[in-house]
HTML snippet that shows the backbone in 3Dmol.js (N, CA, C, O; Angstrom):
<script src="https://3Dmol.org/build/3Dmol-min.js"></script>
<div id="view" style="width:600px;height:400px;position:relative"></div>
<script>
const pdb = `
ATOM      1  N   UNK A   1       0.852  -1.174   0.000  1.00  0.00           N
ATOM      2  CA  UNK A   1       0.000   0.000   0.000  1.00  0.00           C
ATOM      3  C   UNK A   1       0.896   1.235   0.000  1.00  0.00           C
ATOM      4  O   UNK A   1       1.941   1.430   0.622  1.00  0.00           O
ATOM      5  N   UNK A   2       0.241   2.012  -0.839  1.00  0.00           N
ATOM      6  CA  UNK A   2       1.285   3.133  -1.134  1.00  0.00           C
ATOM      7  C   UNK A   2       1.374   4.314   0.254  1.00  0.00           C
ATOM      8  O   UNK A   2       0.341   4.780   0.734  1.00  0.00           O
ATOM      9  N   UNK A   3       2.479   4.608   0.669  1.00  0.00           N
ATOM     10  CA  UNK A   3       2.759   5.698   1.945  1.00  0.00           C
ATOM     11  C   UNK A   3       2.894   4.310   3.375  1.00  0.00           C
ATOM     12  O   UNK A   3       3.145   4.739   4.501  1.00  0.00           O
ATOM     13  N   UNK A   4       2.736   2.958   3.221  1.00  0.00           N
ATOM     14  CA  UNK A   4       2.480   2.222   4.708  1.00  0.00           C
ATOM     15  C   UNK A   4       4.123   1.117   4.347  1.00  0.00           C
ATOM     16  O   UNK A   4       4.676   0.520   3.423  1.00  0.00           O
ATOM     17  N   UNK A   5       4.276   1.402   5.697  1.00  0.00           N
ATOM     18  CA  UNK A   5       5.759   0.196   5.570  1.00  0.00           C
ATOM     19  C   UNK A   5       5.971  -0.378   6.591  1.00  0.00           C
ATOM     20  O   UNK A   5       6.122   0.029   7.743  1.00  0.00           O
ATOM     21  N   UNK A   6       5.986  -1.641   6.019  1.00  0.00           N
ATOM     22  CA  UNK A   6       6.499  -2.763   7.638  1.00  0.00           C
ATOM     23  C   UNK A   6       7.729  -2.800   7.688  1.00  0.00           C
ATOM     24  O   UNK A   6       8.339  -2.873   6.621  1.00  0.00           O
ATOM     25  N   UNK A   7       8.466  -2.759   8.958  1.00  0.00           N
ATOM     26  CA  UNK A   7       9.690  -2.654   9.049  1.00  0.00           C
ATOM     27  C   UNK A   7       9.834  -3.918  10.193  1.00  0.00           C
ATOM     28  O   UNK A   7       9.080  -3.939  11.166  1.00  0.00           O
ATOM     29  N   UNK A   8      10.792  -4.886   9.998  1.00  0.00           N
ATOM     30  CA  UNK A   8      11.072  -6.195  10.637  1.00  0.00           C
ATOM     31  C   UNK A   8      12.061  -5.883  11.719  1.00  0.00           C
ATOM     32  O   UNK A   8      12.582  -4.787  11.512  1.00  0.00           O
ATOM     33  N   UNK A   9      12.614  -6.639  13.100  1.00  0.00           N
ATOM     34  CA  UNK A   9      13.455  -6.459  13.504  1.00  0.00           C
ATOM     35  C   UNK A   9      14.961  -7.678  12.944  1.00  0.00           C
ATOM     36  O   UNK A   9      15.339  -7.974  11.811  1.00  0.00           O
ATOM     37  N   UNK A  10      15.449  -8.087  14.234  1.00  0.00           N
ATOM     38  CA  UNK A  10      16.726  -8.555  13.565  1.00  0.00           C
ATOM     39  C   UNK A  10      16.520 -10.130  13.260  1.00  0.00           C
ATOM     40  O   UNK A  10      17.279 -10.870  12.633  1.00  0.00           O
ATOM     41  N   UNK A  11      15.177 -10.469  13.931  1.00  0.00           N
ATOM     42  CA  UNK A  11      14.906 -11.808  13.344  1.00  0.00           C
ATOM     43  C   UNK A  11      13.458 -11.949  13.173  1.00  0.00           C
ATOM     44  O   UNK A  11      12.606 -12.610  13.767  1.00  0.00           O
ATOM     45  N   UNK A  12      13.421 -10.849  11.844  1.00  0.00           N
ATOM     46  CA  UNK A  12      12.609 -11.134  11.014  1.00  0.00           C
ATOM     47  C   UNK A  12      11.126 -10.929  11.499  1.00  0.00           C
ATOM     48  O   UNK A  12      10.205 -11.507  10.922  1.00  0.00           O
ATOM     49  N   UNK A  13      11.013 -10.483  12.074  1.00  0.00           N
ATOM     50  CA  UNK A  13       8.972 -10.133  12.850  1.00  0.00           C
ATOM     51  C   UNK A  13       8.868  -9.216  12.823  1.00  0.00           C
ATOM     52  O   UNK A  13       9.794  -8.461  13.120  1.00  0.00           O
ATOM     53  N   UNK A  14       7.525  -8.737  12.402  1.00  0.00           N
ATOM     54  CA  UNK A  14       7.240  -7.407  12.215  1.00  0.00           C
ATOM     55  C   UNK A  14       7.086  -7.033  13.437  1.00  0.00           C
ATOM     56  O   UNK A  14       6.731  -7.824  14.310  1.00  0.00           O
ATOM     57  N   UNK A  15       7.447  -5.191  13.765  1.00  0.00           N
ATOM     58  CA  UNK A  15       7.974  -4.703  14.762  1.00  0.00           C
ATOM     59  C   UNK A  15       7.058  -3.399  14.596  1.00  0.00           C
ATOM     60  O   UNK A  15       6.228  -2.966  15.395  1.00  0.00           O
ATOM     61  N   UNK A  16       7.520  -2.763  13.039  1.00  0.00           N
ATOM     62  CA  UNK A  16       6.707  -1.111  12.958  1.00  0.00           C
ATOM     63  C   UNK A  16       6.054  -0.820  11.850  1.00  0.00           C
ATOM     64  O   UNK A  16       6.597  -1.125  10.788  1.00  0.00           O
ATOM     65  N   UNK A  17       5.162  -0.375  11.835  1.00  0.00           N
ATOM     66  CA  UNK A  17       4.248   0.190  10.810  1.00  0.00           C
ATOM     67  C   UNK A  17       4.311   1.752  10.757  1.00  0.00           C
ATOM     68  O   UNK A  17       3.790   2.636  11.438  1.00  0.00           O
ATOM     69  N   UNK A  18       5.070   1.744   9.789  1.00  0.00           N
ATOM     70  CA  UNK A  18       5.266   3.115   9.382  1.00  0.00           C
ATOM     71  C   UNK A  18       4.238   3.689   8.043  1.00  0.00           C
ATOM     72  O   UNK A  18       3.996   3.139   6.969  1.00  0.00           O
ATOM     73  N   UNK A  19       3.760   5.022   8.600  1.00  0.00           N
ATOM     74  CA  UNK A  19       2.536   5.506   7.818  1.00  0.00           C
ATOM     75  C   UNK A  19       3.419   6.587   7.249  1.00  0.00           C
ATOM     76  O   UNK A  19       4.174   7.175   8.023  1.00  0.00           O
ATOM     77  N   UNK A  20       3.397   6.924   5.899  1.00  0.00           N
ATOM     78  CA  UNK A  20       3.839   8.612   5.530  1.00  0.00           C
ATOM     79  C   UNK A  20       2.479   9.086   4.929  1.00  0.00           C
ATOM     80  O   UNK A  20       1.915   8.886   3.854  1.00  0.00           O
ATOM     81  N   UNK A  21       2.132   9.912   6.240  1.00  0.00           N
ATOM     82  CA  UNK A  21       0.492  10.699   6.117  1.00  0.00           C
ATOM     83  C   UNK A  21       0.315  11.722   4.762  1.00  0.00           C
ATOM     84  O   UNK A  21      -0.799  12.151   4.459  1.00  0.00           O
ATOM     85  N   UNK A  22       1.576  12.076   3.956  1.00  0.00           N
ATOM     86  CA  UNK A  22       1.145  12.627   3.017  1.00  0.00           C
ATOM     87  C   UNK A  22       1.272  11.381   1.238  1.00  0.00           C
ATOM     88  O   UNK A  22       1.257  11.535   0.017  1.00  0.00           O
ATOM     89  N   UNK A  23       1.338  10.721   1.830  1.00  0.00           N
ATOM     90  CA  UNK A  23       1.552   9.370   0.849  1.00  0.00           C
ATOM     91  C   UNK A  23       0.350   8.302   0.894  1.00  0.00           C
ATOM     92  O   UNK A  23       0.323   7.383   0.075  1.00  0.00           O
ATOM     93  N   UNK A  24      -0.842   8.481   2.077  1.00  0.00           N
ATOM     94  CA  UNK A  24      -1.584   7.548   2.231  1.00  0.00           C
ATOM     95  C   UNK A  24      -3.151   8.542   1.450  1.00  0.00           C
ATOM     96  O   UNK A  24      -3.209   9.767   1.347  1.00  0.00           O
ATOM     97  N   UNK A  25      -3.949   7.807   1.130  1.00  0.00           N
ATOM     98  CA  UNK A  25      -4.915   8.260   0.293  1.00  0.00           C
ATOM     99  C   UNK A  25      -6.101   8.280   0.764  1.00  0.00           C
ATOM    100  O   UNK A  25      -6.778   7.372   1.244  1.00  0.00           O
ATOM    101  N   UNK A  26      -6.375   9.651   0.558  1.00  0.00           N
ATOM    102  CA  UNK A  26      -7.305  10.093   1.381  1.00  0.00           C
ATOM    103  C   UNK A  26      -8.787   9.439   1.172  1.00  0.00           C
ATOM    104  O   UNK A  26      -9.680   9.345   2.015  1.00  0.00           O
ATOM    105  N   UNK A  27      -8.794   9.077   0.018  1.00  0.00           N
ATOM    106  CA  UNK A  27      -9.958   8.265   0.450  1.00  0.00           C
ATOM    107  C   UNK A  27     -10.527   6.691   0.865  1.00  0.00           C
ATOM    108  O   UNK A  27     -11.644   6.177   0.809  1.00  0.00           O
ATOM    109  N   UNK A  28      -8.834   6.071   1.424  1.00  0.00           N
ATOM    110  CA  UNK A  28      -8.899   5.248   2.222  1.00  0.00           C
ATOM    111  C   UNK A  28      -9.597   5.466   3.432  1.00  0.00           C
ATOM    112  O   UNK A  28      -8.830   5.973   4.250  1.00  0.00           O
ATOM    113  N   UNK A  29     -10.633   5.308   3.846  1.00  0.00           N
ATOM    114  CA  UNK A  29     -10.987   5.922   4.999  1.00  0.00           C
ATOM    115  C   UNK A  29     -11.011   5.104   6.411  1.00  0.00           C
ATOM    116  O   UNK A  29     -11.342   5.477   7.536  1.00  0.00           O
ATOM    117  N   UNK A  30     -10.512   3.785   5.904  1.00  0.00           N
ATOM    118  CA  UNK A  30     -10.137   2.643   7.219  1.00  0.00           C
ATOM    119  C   UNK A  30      -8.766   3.363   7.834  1.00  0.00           C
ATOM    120  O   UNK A  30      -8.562   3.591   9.026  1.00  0.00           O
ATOM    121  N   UNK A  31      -7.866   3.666   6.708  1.00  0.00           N
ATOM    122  CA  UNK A  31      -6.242   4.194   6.976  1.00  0.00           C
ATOM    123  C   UNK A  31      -6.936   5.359   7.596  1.00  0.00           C
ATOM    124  O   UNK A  31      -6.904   5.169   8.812  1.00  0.00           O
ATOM    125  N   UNK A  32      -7.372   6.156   7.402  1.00  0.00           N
ATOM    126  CA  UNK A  32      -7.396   7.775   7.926  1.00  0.00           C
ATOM    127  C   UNK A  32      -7.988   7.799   9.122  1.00  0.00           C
ATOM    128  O   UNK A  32      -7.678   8.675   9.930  1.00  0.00           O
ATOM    129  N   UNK A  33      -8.969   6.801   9.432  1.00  0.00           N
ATOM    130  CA  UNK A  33      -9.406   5.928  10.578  1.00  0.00           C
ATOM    131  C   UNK A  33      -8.863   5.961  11.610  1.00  0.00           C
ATOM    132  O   UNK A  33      -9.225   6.636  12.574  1.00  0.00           O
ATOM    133  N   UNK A  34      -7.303   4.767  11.524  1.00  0.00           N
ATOM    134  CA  UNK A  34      -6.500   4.478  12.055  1.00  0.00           C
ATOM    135  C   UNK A  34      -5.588   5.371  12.181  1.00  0.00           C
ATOM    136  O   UNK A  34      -4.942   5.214  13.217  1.00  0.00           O
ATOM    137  N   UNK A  35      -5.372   5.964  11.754  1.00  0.00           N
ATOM    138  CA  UNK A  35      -4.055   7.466  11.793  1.00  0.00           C
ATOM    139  C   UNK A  35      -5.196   8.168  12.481  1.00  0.00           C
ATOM    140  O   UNK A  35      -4.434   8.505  13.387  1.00  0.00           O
ATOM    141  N   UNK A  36      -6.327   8.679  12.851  1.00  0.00           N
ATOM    142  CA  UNK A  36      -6.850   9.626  13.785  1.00  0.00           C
ATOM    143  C   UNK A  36      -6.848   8.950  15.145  1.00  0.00           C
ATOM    144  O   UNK A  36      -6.602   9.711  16.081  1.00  0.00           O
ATOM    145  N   UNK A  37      -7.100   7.517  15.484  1.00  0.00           N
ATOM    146  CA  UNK A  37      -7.032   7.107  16.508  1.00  0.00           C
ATOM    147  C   UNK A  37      -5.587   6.880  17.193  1.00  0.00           C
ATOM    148  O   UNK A  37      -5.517   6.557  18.379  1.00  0.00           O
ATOM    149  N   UNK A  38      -4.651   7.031  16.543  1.00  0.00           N
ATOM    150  CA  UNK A  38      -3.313   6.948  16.899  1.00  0.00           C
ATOM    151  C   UNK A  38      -3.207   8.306  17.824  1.00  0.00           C
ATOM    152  O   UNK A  38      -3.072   8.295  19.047  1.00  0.00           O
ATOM    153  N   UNK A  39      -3.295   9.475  16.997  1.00  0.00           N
ATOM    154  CA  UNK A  39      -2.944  10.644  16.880  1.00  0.00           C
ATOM    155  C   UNK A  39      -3.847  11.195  18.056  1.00  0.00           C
ATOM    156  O   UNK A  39      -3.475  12.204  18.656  1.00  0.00           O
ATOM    157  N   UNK A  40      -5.359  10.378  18.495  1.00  0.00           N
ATOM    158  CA  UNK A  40      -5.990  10.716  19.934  1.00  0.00           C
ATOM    159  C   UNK A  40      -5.675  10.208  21.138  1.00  0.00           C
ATOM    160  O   UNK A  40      -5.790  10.752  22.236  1.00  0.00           O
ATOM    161  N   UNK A  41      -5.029   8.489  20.714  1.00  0.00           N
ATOM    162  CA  UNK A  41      -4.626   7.852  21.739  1.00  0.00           C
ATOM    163  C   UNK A  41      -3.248   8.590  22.896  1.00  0.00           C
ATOM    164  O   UNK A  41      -2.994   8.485  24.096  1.00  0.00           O
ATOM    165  N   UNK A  42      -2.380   9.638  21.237  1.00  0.00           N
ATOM    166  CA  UNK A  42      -0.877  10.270  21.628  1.00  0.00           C
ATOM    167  C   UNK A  42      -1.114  11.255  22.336  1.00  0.00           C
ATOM    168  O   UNK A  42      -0.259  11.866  22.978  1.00  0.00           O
ATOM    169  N   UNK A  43      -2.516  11.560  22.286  1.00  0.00           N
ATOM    170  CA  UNK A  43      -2.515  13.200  23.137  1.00  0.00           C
ATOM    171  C   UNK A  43      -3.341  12.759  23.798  1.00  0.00           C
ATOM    172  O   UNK A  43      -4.007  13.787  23.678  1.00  0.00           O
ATOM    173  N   UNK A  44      -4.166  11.941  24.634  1.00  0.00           N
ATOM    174  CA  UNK A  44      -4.574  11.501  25.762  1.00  0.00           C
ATOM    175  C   UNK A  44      -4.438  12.034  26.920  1.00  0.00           C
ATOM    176  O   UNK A  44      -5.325  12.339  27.717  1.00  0.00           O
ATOM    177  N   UNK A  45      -2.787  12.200  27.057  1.00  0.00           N
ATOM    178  CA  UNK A  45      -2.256  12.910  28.152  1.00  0.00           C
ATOM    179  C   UNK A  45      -2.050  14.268  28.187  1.00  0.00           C
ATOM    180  O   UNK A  45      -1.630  14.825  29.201  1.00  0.00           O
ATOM    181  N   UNK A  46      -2.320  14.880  27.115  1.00  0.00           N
ATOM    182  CA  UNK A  46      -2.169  16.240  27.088  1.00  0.00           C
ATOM    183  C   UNK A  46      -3.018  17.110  28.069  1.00  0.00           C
ATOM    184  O   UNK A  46      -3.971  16.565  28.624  1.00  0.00           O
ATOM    185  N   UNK A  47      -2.744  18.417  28.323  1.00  0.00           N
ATOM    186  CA  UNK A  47      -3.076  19.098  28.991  1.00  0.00           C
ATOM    187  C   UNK A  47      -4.817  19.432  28.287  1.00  0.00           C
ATOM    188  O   UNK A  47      -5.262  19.429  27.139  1.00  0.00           O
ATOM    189  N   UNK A  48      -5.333  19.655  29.442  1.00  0.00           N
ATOM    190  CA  UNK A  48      -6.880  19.874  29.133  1.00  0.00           C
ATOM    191  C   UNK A  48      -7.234  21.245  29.375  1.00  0.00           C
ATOM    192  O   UNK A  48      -6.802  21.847  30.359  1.00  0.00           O
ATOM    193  N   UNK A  49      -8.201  21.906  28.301  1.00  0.00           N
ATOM    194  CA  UNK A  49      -8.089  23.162  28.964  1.00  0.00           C
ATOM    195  C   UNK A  49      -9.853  23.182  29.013  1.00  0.00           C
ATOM    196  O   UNK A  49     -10.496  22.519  28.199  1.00  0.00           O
ATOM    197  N   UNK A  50     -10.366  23.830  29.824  1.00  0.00           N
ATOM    198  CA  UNK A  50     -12.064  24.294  30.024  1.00  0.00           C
ATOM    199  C   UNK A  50     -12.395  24.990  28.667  1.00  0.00           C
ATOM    200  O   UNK A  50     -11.592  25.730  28.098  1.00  0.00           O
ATOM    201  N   UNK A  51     -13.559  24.714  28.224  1.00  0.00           N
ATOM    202  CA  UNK A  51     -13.919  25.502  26.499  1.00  0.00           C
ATOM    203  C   UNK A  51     -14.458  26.845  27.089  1.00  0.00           C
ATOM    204  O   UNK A  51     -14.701  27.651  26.191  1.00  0.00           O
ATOM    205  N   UNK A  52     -14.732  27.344  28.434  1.00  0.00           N
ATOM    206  CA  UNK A  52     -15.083  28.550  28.404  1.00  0.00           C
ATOM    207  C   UNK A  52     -14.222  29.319  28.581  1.00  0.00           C
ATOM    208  O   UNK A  52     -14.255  30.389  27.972  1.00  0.00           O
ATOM    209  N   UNK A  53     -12.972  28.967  29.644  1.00  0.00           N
ATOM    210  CA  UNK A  53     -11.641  29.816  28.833  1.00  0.00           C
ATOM    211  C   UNK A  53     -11.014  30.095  27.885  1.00  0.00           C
ATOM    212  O   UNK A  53     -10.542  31.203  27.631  1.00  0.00           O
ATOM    213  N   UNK A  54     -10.904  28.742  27.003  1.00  0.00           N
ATOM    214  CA  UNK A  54     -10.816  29.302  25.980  1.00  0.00           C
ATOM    215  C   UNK A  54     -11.371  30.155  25.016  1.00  0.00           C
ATOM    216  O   UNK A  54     -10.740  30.946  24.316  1.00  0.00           O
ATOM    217  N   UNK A  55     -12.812  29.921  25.011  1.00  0.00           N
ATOM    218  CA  UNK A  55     -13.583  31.072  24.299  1.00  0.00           C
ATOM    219  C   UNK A  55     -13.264  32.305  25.090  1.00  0.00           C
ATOM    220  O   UNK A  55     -13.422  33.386  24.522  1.00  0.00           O
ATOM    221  N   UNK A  56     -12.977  32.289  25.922  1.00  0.00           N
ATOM    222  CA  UNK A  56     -13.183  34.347  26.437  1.00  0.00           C
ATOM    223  C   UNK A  56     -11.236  34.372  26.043  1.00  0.00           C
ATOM    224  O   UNK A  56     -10.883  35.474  25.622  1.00  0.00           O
ATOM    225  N   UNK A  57     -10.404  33.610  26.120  1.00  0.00           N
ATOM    226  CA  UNK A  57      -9.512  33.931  25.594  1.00  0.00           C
ATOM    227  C   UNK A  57      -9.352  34.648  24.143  1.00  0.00           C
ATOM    228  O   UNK A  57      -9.016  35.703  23.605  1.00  0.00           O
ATOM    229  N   UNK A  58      -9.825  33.345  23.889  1.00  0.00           N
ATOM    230  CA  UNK A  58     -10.166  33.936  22.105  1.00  0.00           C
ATOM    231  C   UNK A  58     -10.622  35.294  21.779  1.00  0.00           C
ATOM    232  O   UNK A  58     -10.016  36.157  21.144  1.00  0.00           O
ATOM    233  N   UNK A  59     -11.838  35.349  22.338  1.00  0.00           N
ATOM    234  CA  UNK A  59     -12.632  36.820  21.984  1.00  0.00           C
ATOM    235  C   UNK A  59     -11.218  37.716  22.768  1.00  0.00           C
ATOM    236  O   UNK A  59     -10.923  38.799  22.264  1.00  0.00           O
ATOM    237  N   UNK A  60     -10.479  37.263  23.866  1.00  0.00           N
ATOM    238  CA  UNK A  60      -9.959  38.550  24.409  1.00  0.00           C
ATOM    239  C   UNK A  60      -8.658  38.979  23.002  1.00  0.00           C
ATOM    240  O   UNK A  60      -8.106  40.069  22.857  1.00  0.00           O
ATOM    241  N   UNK A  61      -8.499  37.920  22.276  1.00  0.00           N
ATOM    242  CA  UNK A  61      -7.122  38.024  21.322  1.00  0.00           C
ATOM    243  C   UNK A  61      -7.613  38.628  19.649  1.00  0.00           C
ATOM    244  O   UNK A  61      -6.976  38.962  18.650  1.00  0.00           O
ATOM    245  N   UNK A  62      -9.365  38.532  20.068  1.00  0.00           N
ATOM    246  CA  UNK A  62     -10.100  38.927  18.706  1.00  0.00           C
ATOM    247  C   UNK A  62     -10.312  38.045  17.604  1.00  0.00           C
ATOM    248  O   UNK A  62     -10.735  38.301  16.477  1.00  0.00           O
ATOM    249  N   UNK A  63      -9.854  36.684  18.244  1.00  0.00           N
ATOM    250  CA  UNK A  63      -9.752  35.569  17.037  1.00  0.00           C
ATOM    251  C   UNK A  63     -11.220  34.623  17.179  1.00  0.00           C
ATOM    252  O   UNK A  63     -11.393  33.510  16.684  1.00  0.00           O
ATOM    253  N   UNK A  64     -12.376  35.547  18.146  1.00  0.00           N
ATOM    254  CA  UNK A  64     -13.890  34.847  18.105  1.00  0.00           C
ATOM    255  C   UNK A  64     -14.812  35.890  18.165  1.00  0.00           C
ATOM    256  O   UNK A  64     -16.019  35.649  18.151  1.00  0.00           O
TER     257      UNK A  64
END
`;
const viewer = $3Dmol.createViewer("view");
viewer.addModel(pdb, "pdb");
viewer.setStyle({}, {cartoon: {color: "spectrum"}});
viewer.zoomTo();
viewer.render();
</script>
């Protein structure tokens, strides 16, 4: 599949699946699927912010 690569270790088992997100096709939509759930699972831990600060932030920067 064009943009996806298995990469083996030193005896031979697959190890990594490498995606190049501007090589995979967008209207695969199982792949684009799987690359959004990656990409939610990675920020899981990220910092959380309240949506009403952010909105009065916004309006305070003029960007709402």
């Amino acid at each position: 599949m064009k943009g996806v690569r298995v990469l083996f270790d030193e005896v031979n088992q697959k190890r990594v699946i490498q995606i190049d997100v501007e090589e995979i096709d967008p209207a695969d939509e199982l792949l684009e699927d799987l690359v959004d759930t990656i990409l939610a699972e990675q920020a899981k831990d990220d910092e959380k912010y309240d949506w009403e600060d952010v909105k009065r932030l916004l309006k305070k920067e003029g960007k709402l």
